[in-house]
C-alpha positions in Angstrom: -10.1 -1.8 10.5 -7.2 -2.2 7.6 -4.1 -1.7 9.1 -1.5 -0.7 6.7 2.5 -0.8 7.7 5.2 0.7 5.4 8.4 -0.7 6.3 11.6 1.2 5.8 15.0 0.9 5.9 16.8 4.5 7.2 14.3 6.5 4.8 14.0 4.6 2.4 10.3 3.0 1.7 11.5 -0.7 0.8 7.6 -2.2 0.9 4.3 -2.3 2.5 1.5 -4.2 3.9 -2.1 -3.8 4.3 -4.5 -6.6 6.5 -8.0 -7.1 7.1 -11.7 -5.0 6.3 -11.7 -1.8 6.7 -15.7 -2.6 8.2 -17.3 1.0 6.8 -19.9 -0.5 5.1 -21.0 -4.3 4.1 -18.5 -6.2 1.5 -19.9 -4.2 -2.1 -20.9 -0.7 -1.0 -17.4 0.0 1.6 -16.2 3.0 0.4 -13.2 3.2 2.5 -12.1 -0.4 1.4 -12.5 0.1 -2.2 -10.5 3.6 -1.8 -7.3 1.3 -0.3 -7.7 -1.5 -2.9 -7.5 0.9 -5.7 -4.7 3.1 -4.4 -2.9 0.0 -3.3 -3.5 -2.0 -6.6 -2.5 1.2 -8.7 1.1 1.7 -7.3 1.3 -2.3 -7.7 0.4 -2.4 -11.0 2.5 0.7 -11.8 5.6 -1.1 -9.4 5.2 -4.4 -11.4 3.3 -3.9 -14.6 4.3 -0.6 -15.9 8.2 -0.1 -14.7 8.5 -4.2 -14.9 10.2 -4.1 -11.5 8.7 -7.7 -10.0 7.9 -6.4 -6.4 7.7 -9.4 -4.1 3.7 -9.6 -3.6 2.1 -11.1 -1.2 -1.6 -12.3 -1.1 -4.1 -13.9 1.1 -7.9 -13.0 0.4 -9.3 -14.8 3.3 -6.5 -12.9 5.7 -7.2 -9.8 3.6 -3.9 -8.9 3.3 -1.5 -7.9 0.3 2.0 -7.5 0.8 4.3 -5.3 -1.6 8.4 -5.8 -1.3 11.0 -3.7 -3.3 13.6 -5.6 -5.3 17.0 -4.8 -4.1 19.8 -3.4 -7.0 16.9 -0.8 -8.3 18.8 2.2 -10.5 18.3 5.2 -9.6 15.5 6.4 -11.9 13.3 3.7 -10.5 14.6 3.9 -6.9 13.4 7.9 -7.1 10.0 6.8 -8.9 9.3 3.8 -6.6 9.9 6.5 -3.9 7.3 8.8 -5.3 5.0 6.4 -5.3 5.1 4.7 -2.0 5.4 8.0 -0.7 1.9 9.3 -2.4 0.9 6.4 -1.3 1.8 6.5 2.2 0.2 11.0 2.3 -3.1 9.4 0.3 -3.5 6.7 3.0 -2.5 9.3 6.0 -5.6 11.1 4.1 -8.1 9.2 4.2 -7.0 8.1 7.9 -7.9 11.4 8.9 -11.5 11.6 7.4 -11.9 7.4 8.8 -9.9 7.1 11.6 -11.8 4.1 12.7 -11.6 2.3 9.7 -8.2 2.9 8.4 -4.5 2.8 10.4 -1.3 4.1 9.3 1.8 2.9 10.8 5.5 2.4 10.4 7.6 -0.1 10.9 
């Protein structure tokens, strides 16, 4: 199962992190574990690449696990769009939860 935590601060969304296989289907053909690694690498990219924001990210590919931190001192523009996103990221995740609730967990913390 992927377990995936966002961690907060009052209601603030300040990161995220997501560990292990989601174990759907063998390593290639796992739908449910491609779905996370391209929702999770899209708001990373868009976090880091696109707004320039250097996100503290964390990897370990034989832990399966990605971490995702928010830089403190953000302005508001990108506080409010880093907001959006983690929070689309959080429904999208709660989503698919829903339709593979034995493969993928939602929690806060």
């Amino acid at each position: 199962m992927t377990t995936v935590t966002f961690h907060l601060e009052g209601n603030r969304i300040v990161g995220f992190e997501s560990r292990g296989h989601s174990g759907y289907a063998e390593a290639g053909s796992d739908i449910v574990c491609a779905s996370i690694t391209a929702v999770i690498t899209l708001v990373e990219a868009t976090v880091n690449d696109v707004m320039g924001l250097a996100a503290a990210v964390k990897i370990s590919e034989r832990d399966a696990k990605l971490s995702l931190r928010l830089p403190g001192g953000l302005s508001p523009t990108a506080e409010s769009t880093c907001q959006t996103l983690l929070t689309g990221l959080m429904v999208y995740l709660s989503q698919l939860h829903e339709d593979y609730p034995d493969y993928v967990e939602v929690l806060e913390g």
